[in-house]
C-alpha angles and dihedrals in degrees: 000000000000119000114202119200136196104231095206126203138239137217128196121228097202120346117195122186131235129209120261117289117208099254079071104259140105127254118243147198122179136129109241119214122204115221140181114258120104150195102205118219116197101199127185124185136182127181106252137174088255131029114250131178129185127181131192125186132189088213119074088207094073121078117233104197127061095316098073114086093229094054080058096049099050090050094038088054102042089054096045082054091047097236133122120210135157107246133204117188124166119207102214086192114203100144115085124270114238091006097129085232091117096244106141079055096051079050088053095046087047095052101042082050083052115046086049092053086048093050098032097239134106143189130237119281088236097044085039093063090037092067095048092066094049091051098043136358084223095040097082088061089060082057096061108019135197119040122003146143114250111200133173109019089347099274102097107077139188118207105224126186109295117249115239114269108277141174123266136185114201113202110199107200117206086243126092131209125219112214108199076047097050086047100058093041092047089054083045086063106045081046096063097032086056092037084053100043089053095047086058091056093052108034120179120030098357105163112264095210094048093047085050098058084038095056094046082045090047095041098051084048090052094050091045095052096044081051085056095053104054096039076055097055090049105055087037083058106043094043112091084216091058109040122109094239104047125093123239094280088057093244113132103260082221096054093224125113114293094210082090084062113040092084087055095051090052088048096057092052096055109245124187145169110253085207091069090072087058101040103037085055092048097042108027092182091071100065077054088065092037087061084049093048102053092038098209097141092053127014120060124260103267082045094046116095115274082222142351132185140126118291123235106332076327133206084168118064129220131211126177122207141203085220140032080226086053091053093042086059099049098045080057098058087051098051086051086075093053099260130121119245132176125211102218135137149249110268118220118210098255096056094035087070106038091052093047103090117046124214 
């Protein structure tokens, strides 16, 4: 029997950055956003005396051994179900690589769902989502789909209310980002905004050693409280107390759903991706295809993007639109600078799932 599965992408609706914590990672705060487009994974599995896997990719750009994630999540979940089983999955890889838009853990997710449909066993839903934090900081969000809060390195995860389905335009750069790259250079960064900023408030023999403790100590507090901010606006968002368009008693004074509003509501407050600093510095051209995403210089206001910005550390950018006819033309202007781009929309949980598995 062969199982295909739709691996379906994320994009990230506001991402700050953490210091580092000391596992070694940063800590995170961001609002993922299913879409829907997909690499699809045909997987077949059979028990066996010895555990096998075997992955083939139509992308030369994916490894195919132990140092795909998906490769790590098949092994570490066999292992966690006690079988043993000789595995065959094909990455039929149509997401870009390197495009922060999660796809080698949506990889991982799809192939964990579909070697337990193909043996018949499954994990938890608990250790399942365990393991796919072990596995990937992004894994744990394939798990839920559709709208939902990331904290700490990205793996715990809070479903929110899902946005209403919208049109999106991906644009996928040929350049790739690197994240553990986009990461040091980010806290290089803070470090010598801080380090400068304190250098203007005491001019003349400050001690190097003492601005240099100051300036760690400044720089975590900064992060934090960044990290403190956002995780704010979006419980203040999503909370019908706290949403601009309810009443006192938190009931929609119009008495409609408040999911249609909820965009709007982000957008007011500002929110932003910290990784665009370090990308758009990097990669110029990016902030090029930002401009053709959000249309301001050339398409009207109700035409222009609701909001624009990089997904994930990019390299791939992200628009939203009122009208598929508002997103076609979009994903024109950016083609017009010789990049790809892919007129999609945003996936809400319940179809996420229901779409996930085909035939």
């Amino acid at each position: 029997m062969l199982t295909r599965i739709r691996s379906y992408s994320k994009i990230n609706l506001g991402l700050r950055i953490g210091p580092t914590r000391p596992d070694g990672y940063h800590g995170l705060c961001t609002l993922y956003q299913t879409i829907g487009l997909y690499d699809v994974l045909t997987v077949s599995a059979q028990r066996a005396d010895n555990t096998s896997i075997h992955i083939t990719c139509n992308h030369p750009g994916v490894p195919c051994d132990s140092k795909n994630t998906v490769w790590k999540m098949v092994e570490w979940a066999l292992d966690a179900m006690g079988i043993s089983a000789e595995v065959h999955i094909d990455i039929d890889k149509r997401l870009p690589v390197q495009g922060g838009l999660g796809a080698g853990s949506a990889n991982a997710v799809a192939a964990l769902l579909g070697i337990e449909r193909e043996l018949n066993e499954s994990l938890t839903p608990t250790s399942r989502i365990w393991l796919a934090g072990q596995v990937g900081s992004d894994c744990p969000l394939f798990l839920c789909g559709g709208t939902s809060l990331g904290l700490s390195r990205g793996e715990m995860f809070v479903p929110y209310p899902d946005l209403p389905p919208m049109p999106c335009v991906i644009a996928a750069p040929a350049v790739g980002v690197s994240t553990p790259l986009a990461f040091k250079e980010w806290d290089q960064r803070m470090a010598n905004w801080l380090s400068d900023e304190i250098a203007a408030e005491q001019p003349g023999d400050a001690d190097p050693k003492g601005q240099k403790a100051s300036t760690g100590a400044l720089t975590r507090q900064l992060q934090n409280d960044r990290l403190e901010e956002l995780s704010c606006v979006y419980a203040s968002v999503f909370s019908p107390a706290g949403n601009s368009v309810t009443g006192a008693s938190g009931v929609s004074s119009s008495g409609g759903d408040l999911a249609g509003n909820y965009l709007s509501e982000l957008v007011r407050t500002g929110i932003a991706n910290d990784f665009e600093e370090v990308a758009f510095a990097q990669h110029p051209s990016l902030r090029d295809i930002l401009t053709a995403l959000e249309g301001t210089q050339v398409a009207s206001p109700d035409e222009q993007a609701i909001t624009a910005m990089l997904s994930g550390s990019g390299s791939s950018l992200f628009g939203l639109y009122r009208t598929e006819a508002d997103a076609e033309a979009a994903k024109q202007r950016v083609e017009a600078l010789g990049t790809r781009a892919m007129v999609t929309t945003t996936l809400p949980r319940n179809e996420y799932w229901r779409t996930m598995f085909e035939g």
